[in-house]
C-alpha positions in Angstrom: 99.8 71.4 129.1 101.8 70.6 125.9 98.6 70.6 123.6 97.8 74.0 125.4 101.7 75.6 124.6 101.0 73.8 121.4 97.7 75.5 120.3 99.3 78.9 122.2 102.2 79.1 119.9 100.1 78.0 116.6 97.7 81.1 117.6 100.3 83.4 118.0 102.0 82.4 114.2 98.9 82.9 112.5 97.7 86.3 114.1 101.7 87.5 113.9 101.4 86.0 110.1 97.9 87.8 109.8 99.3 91.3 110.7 102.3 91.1 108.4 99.9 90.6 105.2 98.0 93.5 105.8 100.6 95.7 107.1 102.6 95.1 104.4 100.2 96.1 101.5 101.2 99.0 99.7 98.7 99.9 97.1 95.0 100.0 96.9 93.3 99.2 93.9 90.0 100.8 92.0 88.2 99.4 88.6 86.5 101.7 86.3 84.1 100.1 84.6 82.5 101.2 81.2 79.3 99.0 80.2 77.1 100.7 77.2 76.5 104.1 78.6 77.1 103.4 82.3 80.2 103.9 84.2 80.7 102.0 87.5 83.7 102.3 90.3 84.6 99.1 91.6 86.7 99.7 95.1 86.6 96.1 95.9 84.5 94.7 99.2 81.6 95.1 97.6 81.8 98.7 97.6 80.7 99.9 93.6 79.1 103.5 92.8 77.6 104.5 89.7 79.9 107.2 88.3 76.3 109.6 88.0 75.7 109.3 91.2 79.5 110.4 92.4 78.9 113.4 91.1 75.5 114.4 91.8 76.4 114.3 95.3 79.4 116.9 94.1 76.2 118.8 92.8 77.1 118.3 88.9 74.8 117.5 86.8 75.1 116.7 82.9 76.2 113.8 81.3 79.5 112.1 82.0 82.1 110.6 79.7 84.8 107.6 80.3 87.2 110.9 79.8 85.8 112.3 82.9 85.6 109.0 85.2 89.4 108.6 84.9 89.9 112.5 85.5 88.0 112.1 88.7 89.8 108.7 89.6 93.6 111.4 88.9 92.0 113.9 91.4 91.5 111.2 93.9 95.3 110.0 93.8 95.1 106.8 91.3 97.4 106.0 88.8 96.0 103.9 85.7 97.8 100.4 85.7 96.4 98.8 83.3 93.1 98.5 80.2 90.8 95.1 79.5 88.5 95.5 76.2 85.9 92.9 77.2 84.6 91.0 73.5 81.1 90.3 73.4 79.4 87.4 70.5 80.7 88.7 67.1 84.3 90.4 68.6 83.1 94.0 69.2 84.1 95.3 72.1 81.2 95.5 75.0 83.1 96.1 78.1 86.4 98.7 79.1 87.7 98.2 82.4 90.1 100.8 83.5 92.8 99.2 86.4 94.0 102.1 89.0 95.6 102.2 92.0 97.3 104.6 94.4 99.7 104.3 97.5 98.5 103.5 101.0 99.0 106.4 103.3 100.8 105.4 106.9 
C-alpha cells in the first residue's frame, strides 16, 4: 500500500510538472532558411516547407526572394528575433538563417 501511494503521488508530480511546461510556453518559434537559391521554413517537429511550394498553393507563381520569405513570415504574425550567417571552407557565407517567432494565442 505505501509503494502504491508512493508511485500515486510520483505520477501525479510529473503529469502536474508535465502540464505546467507546456502551458506555460509563450512563443512559438519558425526558421527561415536560405541555402543557394532555396528557401526553407523550419516550424520545428519536423514540419519544413519549401518557400516555392507555400506559395504555389497561394496560386503565385514567379520566383521568390529572401525579401519575400520574411514578408510572408510578417503576414503570418512572426517577429524576427534574431540572424545566423553560416561560413562555408574559405569564410564566404553559405547559409542565412532568419530566427522568428510570434505569441501563442489562449
Amino acid at each position: 500500500m505505501k509503494k502504491f501511494i508512493t508511485l500515486l503521488l510520483l505520477a501525479s508530480f510529473v503529469s502536474v510538472n508535465s502540464y505546467s511546461q507546456t502551458a506555460a510556453r509563450k512563443y512559438e518559434y519558425a526558421i527561415v532558411d536560405v541555402y543557394a537559391s532555396r528557401i526553407y521554413i523550419d516550424y520545428g517537429n519536423n514540419r519544413n516547407e519549401d518557400f516555392k511550394d507555400v506559395m504555389k498553393s497561394k496560386k503565385k507563381e514567379k520566383e521568390y526572394s529572401q525579401v519575400d520569405a520574411l514578408n510572408y513570415m510578417d503576414e503570418q504574425g512572426y517577429e524576427l528575433v534574431s540572424t545566423i550567417a553560416e561560413a562555408g571552407g574559405g569564410g564566404a557565407t553559405t547559409s542565412l538563417k532568419y530566427i522568428f517567432k510570434r505569441e501563442i494565442k489562449k
